[in-house]
N, C-alpha and C positions, 0 to 999 in steps of 0.2 A: 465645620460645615457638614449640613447631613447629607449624605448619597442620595442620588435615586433609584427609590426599589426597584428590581427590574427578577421580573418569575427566570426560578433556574430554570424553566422551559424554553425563554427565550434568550436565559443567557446561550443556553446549549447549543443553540439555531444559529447566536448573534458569533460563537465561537468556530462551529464549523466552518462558517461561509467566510468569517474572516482567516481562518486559516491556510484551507483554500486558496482568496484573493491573495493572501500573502508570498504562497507558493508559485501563483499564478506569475505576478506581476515580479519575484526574484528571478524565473524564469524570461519571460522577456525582456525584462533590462541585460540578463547576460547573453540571451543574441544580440540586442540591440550593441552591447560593448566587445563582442566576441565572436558574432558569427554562430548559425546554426548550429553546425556538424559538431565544435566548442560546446556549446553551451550544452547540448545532449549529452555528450562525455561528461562535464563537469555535474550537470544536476543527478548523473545515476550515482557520482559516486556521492552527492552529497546526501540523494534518496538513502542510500544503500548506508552511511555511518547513523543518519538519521532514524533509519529503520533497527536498528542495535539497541538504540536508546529509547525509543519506542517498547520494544520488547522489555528488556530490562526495565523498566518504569513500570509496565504493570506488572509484570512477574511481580515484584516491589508491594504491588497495590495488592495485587493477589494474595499475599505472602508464603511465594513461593520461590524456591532458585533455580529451578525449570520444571518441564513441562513434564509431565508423567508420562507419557506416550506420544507418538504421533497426532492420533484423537483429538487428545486434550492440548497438544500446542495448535491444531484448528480452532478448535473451542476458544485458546486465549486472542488466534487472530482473527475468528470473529467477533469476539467482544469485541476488541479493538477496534474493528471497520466501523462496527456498531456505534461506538463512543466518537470515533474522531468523522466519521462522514454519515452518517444513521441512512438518512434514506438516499444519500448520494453514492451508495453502490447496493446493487443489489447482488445474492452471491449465495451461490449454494456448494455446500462442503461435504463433501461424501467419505465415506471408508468404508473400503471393499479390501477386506481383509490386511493384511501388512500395507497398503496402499491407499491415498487419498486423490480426489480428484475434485479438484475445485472448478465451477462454474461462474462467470464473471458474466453477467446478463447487463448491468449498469453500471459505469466506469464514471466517475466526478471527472479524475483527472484527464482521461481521454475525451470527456465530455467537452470540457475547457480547453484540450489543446484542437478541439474541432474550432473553435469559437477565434482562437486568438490566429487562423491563415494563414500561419506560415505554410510552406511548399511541403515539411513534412510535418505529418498526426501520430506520427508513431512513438513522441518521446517521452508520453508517459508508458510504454511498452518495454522502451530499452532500460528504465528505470525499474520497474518493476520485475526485470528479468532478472536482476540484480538484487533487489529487497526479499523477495524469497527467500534466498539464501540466506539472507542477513537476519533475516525475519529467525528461520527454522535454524538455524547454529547460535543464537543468542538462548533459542526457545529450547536445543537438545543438542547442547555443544559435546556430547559423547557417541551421536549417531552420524553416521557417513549416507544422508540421504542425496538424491540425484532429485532436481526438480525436474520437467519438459514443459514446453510450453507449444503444445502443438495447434493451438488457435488463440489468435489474440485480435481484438477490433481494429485495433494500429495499423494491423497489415490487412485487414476489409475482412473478417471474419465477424458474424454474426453476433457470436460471444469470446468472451478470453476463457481459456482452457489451462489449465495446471493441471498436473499430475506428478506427486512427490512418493518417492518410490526406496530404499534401501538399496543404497550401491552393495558392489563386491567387495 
């Protein structure tokens, strides 16, 4: 039986969104089975092995086995946002010397957790405080960086704020 064609444009679109709803709706069933405060704990850690494998996959794709610099592991997690949410985040990545400071202006998964009313919005925040790491130690598992997160939309800030910096 033949398929039906469908443009990698809209497979692209057709994969985001279902990714997404997929993320969305694993999350609500496990308050629904578990209770909030539960399910937050549980989705960071599951964000957060998730986000490992993420990394690794495209390093993979890149063919690379990390990142050459701080820089350039921004660089592989914007491709990244790029590929797996395109216009569902927008996001500016800076480097000012030894130091990067990301800007998060549009958030998918914050977006969503406005949308789904539970009493708190902040769980794709506690996730994400956690994926960093995971993100930047898969991406430069020889570097001892320190992320901050001193604004995030979760807690009523404008924009989300990172800034990834070289520990002691």
């Amino acid at each position: 039986m033949e398929i039906y064609p469908i443009p990698d444009e809209k497979k692209v679109r057709m994969l985001r969104k279902l990714a997404l709803f997929w993320d969305g709706q694993w999350f609500l069933q496990t308050v629904q089975k578990f209770g909030l405060e539960e399910a937050i704990e549980l989705n960071a850690l599951v964000r957060t092995a998730f986000g490992r494998i993420e990394m690794r996959t495209i390093l993979k794709a890149l063919g690379k086995k990390q990142a050459d610099d701080l820089g350039d592991a921004l660089r592989i997690v914007a491709t990244h946002a790029d590929l797996l949410l395109g216009p569902g985040v927008k996001a500016d990545y800076q480097m000012v010397d030894d130091r990067a400071r990301i800007l998060v202006r549009r958030c998918a998964a914050y977006e969503g957790a406005k949308r789904a009313l539970l009493p708190r919005q902040d769980q794709a925040c506690v996730a994400c405080e956690t994926l960093w790491d995971a993100w930047l130690q898969a991406l430069l598992p020889d570097e001892n960086l320190i992320v901050r997160y001193p604004q995030r939309q979760g807690k009523g800030d404008p924009i989300c704020e990172f800034i990834v910096e070289k520990g002691s």
